[in-house]
Rosetta silent file (secondary structure, phi, psi, omega in degrees, C-alpha in Angstrom):
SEQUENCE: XXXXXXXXXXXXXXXXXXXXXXXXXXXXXXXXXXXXXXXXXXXXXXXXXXXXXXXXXXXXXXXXXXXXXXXXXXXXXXXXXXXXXXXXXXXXXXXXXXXXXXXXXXXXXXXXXXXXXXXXXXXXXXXXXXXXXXXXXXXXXXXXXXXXXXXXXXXXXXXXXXXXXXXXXXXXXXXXXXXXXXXXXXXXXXXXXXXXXXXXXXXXXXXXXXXXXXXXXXXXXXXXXXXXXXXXXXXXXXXXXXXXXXXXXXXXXXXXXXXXXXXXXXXXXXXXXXXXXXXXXXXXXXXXXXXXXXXXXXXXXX
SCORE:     score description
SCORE:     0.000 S_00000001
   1 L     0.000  150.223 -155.540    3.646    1.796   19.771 S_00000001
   2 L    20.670   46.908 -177.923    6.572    4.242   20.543 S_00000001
   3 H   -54.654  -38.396  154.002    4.699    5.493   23.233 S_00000001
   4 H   -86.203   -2.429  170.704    7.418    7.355   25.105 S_00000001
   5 H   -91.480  -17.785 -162.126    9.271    8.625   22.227 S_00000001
   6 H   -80.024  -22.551 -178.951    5.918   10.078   20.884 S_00000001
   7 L   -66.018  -21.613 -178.999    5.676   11.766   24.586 S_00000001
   8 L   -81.001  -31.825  179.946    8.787   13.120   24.326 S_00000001
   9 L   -89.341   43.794 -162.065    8.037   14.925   21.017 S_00000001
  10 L  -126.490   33.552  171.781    5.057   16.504   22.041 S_00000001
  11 L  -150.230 -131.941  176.347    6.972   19.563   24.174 S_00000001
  12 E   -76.501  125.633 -172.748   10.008   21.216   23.232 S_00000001
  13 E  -117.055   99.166 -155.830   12.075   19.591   20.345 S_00000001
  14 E   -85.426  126.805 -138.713   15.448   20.869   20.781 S_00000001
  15 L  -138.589   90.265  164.996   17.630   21.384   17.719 S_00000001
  16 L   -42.671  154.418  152.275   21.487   21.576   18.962 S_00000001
  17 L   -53.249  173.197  154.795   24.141   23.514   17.328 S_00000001
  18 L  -118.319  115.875 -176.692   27.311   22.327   15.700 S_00000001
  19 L   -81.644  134.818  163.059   30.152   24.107   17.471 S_00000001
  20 E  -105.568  165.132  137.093   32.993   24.995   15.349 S_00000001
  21 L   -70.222  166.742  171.053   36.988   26.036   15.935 S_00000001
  22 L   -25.187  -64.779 -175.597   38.754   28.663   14.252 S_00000001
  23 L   -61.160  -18.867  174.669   39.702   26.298   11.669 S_00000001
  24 L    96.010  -51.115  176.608   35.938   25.362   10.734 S_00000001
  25 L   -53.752  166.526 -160.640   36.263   21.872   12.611 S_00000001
  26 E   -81.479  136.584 -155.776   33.755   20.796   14.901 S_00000001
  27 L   -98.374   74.996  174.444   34.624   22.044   18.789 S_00000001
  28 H   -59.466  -23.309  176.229   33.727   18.854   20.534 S_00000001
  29 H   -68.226  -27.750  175.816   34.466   20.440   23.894 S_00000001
  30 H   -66.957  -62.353  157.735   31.539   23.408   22.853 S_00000001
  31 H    -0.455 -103.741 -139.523   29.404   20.355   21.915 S_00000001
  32 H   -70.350   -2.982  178.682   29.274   18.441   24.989 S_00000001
  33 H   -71.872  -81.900 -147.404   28.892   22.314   26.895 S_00000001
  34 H   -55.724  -46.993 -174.978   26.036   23.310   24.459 S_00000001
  35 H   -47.044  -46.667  177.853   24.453   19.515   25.266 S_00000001
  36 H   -72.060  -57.476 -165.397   24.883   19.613   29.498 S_00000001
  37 H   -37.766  -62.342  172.222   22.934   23.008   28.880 S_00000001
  38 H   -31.288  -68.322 -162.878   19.980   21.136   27.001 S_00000001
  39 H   -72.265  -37.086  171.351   19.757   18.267   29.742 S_00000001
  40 H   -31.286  -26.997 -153.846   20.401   20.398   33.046 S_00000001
  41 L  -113.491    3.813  165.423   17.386   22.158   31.958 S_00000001
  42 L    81.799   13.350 -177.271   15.077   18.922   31.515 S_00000001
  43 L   -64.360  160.331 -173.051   14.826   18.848   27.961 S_00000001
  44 L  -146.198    0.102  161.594   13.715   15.523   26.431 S_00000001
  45 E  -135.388  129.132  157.517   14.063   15.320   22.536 S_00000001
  46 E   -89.409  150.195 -161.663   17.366   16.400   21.042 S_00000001
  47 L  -123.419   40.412  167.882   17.964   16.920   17.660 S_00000001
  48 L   -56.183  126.845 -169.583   21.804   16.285   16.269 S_00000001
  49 L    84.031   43.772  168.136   22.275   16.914   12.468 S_00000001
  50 L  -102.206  173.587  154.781   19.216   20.123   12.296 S_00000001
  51 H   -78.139  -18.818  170.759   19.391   22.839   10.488 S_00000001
  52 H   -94.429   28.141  133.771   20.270   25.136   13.012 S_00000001
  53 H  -117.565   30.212  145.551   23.096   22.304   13.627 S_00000001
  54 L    74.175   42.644  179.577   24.148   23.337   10.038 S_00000001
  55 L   -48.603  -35.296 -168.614   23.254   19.627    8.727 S_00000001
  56 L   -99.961    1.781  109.404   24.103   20.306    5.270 S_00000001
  57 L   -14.692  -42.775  175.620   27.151   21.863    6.274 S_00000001
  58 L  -102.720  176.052  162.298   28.487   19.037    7.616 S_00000001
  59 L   -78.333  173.311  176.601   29.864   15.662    5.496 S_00000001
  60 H   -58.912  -60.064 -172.426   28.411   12.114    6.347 S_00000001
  61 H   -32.592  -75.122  169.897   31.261   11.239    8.133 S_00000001
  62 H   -24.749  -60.466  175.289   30.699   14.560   10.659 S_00000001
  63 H   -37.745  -48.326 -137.818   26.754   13.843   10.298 S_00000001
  64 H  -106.568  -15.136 -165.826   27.847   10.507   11.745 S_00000001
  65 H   -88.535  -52.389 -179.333   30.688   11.687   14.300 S_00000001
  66 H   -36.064  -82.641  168.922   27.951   14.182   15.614 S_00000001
  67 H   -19.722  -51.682  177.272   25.362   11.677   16.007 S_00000001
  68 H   -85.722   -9.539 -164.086   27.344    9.291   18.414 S_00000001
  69 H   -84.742  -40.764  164.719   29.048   11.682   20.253 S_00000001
  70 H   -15.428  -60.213  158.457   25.489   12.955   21.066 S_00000001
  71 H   -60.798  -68.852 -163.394   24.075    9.582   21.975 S_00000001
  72 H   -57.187  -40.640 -168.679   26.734    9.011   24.202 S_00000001
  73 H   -64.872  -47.029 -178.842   26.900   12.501   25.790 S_00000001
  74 H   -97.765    2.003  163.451   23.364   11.753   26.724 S_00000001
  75 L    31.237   63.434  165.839   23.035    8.272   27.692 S_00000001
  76 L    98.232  -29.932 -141.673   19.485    7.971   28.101 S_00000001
  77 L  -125.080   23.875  137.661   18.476   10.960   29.553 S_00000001
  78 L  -171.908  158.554 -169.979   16.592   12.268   26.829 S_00000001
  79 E   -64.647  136.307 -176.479   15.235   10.706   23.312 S_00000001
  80 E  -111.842  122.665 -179.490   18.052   11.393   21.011 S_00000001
  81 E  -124.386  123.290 -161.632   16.811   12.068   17.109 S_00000001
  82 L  -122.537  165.643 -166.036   19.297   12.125   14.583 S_00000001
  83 L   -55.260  141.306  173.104   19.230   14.282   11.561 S_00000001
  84 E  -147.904  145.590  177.514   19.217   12.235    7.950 S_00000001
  85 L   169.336 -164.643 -161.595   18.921   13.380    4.351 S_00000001
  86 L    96.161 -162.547  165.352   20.627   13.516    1.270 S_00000001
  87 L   -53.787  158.549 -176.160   20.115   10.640   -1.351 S_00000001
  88 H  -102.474    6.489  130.633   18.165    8.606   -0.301 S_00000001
  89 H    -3.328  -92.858 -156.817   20.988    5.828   -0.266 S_00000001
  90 H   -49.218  -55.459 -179.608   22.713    7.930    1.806 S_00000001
  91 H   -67.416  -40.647 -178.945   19.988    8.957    4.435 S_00000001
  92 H   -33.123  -74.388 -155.722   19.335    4.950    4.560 S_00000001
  93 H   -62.965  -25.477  179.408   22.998    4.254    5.555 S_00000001
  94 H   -86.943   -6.771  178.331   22.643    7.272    8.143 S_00000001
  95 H   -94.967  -34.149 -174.191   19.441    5.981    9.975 S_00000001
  96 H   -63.502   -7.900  163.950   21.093    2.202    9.993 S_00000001
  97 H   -73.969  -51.179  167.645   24.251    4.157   11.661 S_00000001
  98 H   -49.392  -54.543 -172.104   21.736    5.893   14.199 S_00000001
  99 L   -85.794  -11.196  168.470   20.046    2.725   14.928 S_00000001
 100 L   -82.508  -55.988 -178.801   23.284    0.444   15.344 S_00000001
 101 L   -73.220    4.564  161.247   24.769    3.298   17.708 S_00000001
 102 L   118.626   -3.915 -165.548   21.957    3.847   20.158 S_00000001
 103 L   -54.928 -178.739  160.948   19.610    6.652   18.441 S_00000001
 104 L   -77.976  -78.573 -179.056   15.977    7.059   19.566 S_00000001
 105 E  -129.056  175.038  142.123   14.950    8.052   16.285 S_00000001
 106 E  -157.132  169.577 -147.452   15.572    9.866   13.658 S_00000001
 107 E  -107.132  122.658  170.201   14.217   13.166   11.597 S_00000001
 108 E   -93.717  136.497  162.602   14.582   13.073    7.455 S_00000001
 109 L   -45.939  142.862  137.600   15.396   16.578    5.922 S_00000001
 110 L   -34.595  124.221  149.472   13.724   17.955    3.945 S_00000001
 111 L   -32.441  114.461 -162.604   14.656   16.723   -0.387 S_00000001
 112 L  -103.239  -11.554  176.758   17.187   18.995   -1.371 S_00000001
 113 L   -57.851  161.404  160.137   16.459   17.476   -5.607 S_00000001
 114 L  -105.339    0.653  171.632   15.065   20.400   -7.483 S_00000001
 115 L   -92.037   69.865 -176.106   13.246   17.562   -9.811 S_00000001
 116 L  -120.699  136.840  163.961   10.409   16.007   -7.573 S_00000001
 117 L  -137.515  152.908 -176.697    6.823   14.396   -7.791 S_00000001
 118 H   -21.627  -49.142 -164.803    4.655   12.925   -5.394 S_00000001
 119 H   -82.199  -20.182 -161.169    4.465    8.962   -6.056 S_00000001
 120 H   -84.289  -36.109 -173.264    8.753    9.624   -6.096 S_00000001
 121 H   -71.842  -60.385  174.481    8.408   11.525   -2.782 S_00000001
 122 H   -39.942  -38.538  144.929    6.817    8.365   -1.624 S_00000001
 123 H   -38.364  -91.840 -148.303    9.201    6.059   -2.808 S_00000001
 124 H   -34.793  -75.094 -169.063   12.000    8.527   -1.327 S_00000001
 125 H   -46.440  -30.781  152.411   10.286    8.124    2.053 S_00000001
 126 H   -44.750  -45.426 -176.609    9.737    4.512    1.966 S_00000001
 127 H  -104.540    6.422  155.131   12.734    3.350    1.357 S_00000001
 128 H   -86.711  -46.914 -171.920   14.225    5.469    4.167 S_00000001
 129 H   -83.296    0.947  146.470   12.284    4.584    6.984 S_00000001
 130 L   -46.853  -14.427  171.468   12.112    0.780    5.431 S_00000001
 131 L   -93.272   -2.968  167.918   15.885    0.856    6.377 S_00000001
 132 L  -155.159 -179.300 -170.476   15.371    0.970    9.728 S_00000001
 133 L  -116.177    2.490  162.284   12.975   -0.042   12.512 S_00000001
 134 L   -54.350  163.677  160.549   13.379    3.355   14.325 S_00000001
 135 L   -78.841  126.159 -169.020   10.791    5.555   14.833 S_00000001
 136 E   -96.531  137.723  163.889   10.651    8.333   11.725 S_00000001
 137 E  -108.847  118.520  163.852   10.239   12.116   12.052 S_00000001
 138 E   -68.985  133.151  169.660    9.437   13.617    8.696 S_00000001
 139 E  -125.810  116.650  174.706   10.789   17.236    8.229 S_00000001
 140 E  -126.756  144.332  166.877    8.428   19.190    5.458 S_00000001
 141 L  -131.975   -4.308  178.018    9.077   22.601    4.201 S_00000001
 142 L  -121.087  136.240 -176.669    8.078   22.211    0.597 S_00000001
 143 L   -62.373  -48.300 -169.306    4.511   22.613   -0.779 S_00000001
 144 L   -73.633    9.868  161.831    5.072   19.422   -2.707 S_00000001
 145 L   -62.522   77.626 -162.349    5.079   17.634    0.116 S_00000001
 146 L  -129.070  171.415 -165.205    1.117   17.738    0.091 S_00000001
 147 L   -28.034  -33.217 -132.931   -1.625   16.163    1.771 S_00000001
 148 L   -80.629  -52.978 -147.967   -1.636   13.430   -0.994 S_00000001
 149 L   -80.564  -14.832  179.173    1.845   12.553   -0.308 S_00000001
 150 L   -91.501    5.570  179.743    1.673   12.627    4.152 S_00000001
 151 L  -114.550    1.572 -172.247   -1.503   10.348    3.800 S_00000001
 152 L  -127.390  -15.500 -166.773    0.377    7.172    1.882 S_00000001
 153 L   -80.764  -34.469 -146.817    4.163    8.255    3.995 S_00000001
 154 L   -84.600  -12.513  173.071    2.081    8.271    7.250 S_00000001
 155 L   -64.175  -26.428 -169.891    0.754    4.904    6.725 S_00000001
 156 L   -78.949  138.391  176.157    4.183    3.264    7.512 S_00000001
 157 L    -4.851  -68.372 -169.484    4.637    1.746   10.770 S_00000001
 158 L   -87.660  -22.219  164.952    7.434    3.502   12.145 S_00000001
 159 E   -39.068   51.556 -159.390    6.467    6.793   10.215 S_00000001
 160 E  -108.869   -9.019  164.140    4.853    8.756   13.789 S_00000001
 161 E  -139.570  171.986  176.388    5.578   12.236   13.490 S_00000001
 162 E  -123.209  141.628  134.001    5.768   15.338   10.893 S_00000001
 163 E   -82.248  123.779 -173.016    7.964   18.834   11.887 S_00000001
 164 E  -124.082  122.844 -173.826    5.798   20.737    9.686 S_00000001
 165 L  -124.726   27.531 -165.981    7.830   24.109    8.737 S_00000001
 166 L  -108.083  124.599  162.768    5.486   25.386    5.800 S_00000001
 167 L   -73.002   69.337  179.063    4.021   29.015    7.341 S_00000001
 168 L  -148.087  116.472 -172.014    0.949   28.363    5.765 S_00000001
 169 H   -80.787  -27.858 -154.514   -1.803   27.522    8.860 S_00000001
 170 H   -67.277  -55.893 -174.811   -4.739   27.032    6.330 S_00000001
 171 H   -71.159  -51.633  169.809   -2.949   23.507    4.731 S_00000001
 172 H   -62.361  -18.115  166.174   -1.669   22.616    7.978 S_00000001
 173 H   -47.731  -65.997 -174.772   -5.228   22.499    9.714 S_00000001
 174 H   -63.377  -28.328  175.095   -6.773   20.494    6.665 S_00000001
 175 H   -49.453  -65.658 -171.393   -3.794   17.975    7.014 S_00000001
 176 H   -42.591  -26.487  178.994   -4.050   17.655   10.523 S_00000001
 177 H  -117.205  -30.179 -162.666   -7.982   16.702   10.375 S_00000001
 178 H   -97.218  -36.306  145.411   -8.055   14.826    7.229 S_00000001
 179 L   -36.885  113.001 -143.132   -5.080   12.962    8.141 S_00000001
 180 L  -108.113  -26.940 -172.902   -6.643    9.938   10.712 S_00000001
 181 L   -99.398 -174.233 -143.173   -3.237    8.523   12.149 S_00000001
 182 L  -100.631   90.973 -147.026   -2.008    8.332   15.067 S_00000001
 183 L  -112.605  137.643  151.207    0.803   11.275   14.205 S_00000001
 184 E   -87.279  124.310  159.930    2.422   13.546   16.718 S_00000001
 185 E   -79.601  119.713  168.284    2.336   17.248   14.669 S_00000001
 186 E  -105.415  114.388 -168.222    5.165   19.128   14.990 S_00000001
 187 E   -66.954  133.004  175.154    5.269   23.051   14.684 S_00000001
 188 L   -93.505   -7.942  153.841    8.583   23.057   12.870 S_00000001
 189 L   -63.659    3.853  167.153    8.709   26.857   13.153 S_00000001
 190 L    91.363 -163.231 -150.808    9.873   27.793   16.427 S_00000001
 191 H   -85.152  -82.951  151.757    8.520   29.551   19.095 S_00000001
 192 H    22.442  -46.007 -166.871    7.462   32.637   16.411 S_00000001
 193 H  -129.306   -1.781 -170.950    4.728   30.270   14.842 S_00000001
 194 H   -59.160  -66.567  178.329    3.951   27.919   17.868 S_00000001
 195 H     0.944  -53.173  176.945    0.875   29.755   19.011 S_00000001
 196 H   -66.152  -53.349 -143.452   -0.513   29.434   15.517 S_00000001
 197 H   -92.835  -42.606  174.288    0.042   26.156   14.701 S_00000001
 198 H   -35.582  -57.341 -179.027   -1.079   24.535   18.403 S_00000001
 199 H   -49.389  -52.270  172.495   -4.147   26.115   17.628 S_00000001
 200 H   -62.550  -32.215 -163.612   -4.395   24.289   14.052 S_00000001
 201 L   143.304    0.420 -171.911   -3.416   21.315   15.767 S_00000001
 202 L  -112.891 -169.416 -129.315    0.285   20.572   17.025 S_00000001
 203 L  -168.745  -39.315 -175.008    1.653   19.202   20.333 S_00000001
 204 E  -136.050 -154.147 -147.658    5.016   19.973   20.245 S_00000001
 205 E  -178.695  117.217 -169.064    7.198   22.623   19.011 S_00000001
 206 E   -96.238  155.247  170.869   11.218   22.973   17.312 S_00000001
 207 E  -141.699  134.154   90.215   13.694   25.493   18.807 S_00000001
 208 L   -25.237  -37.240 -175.042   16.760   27.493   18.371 S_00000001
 209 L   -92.671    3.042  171.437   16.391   29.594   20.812 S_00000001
 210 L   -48.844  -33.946 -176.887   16.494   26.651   23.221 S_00000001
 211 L   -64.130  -22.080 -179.635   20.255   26.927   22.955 S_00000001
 212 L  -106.086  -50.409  174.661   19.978   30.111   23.963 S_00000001
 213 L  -162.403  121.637 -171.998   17.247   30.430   26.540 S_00000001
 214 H   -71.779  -17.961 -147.265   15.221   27.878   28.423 S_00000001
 215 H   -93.360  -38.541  154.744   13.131   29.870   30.619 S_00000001
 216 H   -87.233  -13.954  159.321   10.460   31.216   27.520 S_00000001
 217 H   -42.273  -52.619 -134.488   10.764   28.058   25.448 S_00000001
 218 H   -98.647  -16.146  152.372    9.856   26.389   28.368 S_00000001
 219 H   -30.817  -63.082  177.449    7.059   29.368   29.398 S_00000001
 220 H  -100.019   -5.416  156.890    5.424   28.797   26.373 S_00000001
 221 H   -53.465  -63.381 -168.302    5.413   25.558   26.103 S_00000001
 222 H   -51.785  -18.661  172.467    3.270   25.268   29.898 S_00000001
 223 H   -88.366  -59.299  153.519    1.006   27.961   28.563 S_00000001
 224 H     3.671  -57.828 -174.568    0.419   26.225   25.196 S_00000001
 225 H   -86.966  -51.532 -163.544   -0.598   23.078   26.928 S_00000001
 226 H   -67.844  -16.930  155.336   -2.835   25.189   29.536 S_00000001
 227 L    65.501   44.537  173.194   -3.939   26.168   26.563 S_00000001
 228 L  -135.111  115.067 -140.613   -3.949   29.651   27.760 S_00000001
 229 L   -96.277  -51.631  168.540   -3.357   31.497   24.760 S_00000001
 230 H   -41.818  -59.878  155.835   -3.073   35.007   26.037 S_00000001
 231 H   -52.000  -31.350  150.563   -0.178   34.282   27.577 S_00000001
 232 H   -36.366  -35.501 -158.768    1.646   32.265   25.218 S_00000001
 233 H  -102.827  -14.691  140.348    1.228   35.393   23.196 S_00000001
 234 L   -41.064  -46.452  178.159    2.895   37.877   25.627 S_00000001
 235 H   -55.472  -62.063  148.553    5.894   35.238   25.424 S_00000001
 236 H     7.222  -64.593  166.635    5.401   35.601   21.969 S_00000001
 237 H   -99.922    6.030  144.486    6.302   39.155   21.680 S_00000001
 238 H   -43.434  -72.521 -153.293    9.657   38.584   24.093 S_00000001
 239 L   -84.402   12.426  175.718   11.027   36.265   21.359 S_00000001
 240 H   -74.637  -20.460  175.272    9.536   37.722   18.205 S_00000001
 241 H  -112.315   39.474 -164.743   12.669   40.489   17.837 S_00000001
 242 H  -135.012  -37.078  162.716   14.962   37.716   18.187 S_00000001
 243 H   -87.216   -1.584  141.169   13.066   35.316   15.807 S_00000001
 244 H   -52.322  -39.811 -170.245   12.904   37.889   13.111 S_00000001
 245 H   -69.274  -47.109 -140.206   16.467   38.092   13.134 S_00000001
 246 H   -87.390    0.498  177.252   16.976   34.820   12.581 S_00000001
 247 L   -96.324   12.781 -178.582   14.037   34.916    9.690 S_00000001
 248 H   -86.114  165.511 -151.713   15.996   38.015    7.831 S_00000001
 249 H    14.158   53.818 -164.295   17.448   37.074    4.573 S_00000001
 250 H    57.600  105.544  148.382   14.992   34.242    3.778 S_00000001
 251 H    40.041   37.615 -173.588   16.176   32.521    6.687 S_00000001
 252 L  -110.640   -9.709  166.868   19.508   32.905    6.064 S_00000001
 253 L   -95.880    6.143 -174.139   20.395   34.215    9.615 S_00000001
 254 H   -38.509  -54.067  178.500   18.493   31.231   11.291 S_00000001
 255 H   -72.296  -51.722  173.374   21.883   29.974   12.489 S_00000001
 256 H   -38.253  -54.214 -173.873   24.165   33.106   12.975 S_00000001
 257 H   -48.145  -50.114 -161.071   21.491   34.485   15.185 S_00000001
 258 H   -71.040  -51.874 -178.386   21.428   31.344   17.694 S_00000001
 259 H   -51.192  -23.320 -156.057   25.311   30.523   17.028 S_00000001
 260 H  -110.046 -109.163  154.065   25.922   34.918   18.062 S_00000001
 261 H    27.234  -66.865  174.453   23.769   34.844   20.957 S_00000001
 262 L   -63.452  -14.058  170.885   25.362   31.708   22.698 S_00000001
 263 L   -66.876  -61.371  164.520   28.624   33.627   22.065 S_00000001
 264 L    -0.063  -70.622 -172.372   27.260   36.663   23.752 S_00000001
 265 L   -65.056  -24.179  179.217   26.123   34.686   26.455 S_00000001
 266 L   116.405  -15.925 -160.807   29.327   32.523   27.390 S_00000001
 267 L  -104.016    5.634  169.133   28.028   29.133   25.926 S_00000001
 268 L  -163.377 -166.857 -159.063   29.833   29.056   22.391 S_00000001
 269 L  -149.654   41.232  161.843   32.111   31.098   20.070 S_00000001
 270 L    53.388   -9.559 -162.806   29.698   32.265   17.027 S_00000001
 271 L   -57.674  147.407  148.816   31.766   30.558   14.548 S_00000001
 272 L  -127.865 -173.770 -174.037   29.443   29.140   11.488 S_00000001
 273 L  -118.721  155.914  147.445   30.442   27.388    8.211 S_00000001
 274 L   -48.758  127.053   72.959   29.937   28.772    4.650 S_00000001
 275 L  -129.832  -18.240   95.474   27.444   28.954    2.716 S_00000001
 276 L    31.137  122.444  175.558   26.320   30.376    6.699 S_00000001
 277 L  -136.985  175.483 -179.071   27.988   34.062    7.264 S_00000001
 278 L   -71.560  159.743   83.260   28.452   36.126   10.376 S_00000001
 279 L    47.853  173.031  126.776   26.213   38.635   11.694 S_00000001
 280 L  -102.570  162.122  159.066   26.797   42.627   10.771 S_00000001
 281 H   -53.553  -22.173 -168.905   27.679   44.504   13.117 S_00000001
 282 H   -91.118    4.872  116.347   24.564   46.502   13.224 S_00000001
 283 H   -18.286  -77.566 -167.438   23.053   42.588   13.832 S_00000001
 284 H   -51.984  -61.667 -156.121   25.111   41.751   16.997 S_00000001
 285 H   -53.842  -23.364 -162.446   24.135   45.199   18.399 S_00000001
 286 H   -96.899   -3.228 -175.519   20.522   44.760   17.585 S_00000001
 287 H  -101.853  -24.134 -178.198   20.643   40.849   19.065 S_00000001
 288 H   -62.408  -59.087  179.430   22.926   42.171   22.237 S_00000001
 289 H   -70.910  -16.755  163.122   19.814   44.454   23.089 S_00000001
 290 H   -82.871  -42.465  179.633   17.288   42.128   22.791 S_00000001
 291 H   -49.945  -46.645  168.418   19.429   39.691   24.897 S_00000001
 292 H   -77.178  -21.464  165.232   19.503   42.617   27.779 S_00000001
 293 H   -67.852   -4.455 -176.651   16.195   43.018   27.576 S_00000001
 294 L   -73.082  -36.707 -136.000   15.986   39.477   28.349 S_00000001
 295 L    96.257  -27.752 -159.815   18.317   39.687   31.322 S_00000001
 296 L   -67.101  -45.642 -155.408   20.487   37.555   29.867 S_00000001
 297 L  -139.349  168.909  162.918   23.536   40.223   29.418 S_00000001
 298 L  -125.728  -12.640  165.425   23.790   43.452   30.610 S_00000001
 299 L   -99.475   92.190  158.363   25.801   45.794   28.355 S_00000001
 300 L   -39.221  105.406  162.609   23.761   47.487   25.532 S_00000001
 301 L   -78.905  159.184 -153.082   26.212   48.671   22.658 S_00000001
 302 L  -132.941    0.000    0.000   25.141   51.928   20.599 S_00000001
């Protein structure tokens, strides 16, 4: 069952931007730009409504504006999975909006209460993907998300993959074998942690820096599967002084970095939204120079 959506999320799992204007609305013309990039370049699961496209950031309505323009821009031509959360009301009414308007799938956020327990995380999860007959992506970043609670979510039908974002390889291994079903694992950590986490047990892989540059996403995916590990880990230390930036201030530059970078580069105009800040300067300069070392750009600033 969802045999070609599970294929698609078993490579690169691309997590779009939100483009903004000046004004803090969303820059549908960057959008469908940032989008053609993704598919030109053969990508096959998109992500509208991530966190690096500033999910919580946006309002439902936006969440929901995003979503279709998405589906539409790509019309088929790659599984489209859209972003859900909130209440879980709220995340309902956004996967039955996904699933009326054409989604693939779609991915629940991480629970944003700061009051949670297990059999409630179960509930929570239940009665999202029970709202729709899509195929479910789980997104966990919190330890109470634990084994207990991915062996009773993982049971449900439609329930086929986890982005697993916790940097902790020891608990993802023991999920990953004591867990029996038939689950696509996602690393939900980016290129930075893929290595790791294949090895433990995952298939596919989330990006930022897809947005930015296809050519070592897509590098380490083909070693990853070749399962030649040396190499992967040479890619590895290309994009390691560009995913540190974006892991600087607890993750609080996750976006700025990717959102700065595509400015750099020509494909967007840096803007983010608050709670989300800009770069320093001593930032750009140090993400400009990783970018020439790339190739990407050619003018180093001092």
């Amino acid at each position: 069952m969802y045999k070609d959506f599970k294929e698609a999320l078993k490579g690169i799992n691309a997590i779009n931007i939100t483009p903004f204007d000046e004004r803090k609305n969303i820059e549908w013309d960057l959008l469908s730009k940032n989008i053609d990039f993704l598919l030109e370049n053969d990508i096959k699961a998109i992500y509208p409504g991530g966190n690096t496209g500033e999910f919580y950031s946006l309002t439902v309505d936006e969440v929901k504006k995003v979503t279709k323009f998405v589906v539409e821009h790509v019309n088929g031509r790659a599984k489209v999975i859209a972003g859900i959360g909130y209440d879980y009301k709220t995340a309902s009414e956004l996967a039955r909006y996904a699933e009326d308007i054409g989604a693939d799938g779609v991915m629940i956020h991480q629970p944003l209460n700061p009051f949670m327990l297990e059999n409630g995380l179960v509930e929570y999860y239940r009665e999202i993907s029970g709202s729709t007959t899509l195929p479910v992506v789980l997104y966990v970043r919190q330890k109470i998300i634990t084994i207990n609670v991915l062996k009773e979510v993982l049971q449900i039908p439609n329930v086929i993959g986890v982005k697993y974002a916790i940097n902790d390889l020891l608990s993802f291994a023991e999920i990953v074998q004591e867990v029996n079903e038939d689950i696509v694992w996602i690393c939900g950590s980016a290129e930075m942690w893929a290595p790791f986490f294949f090895m433990a047990g995952a298939e596919g892989f989330t990006s930022g820096l897809i947005n930015v540059d296809i050519k070592r996403s897509a590098q380490m995916l083909k070693a990853l599967k070749g399962m030649q590990f040396q190499e992967a880990m040479k890619i590895w230390k290309e994009v390691r002084p560009f995913e540190e930036l974006r892991a600087k201030h607890d993750n609080g530059n996750n976006v700025s970095v990717v959102k700065e970078a595509m400015k750099q580069i020509g494909l967007s105009n840096g803007i983010v939204r608050a709670p989300i800040a800009s770069l320093t300067d001593e930032e750009v300069n140090e993400l400009r120079n990783t970018l020439v070392n790339w190739g990407l750009i050619t003018e180093i600033l001092t």
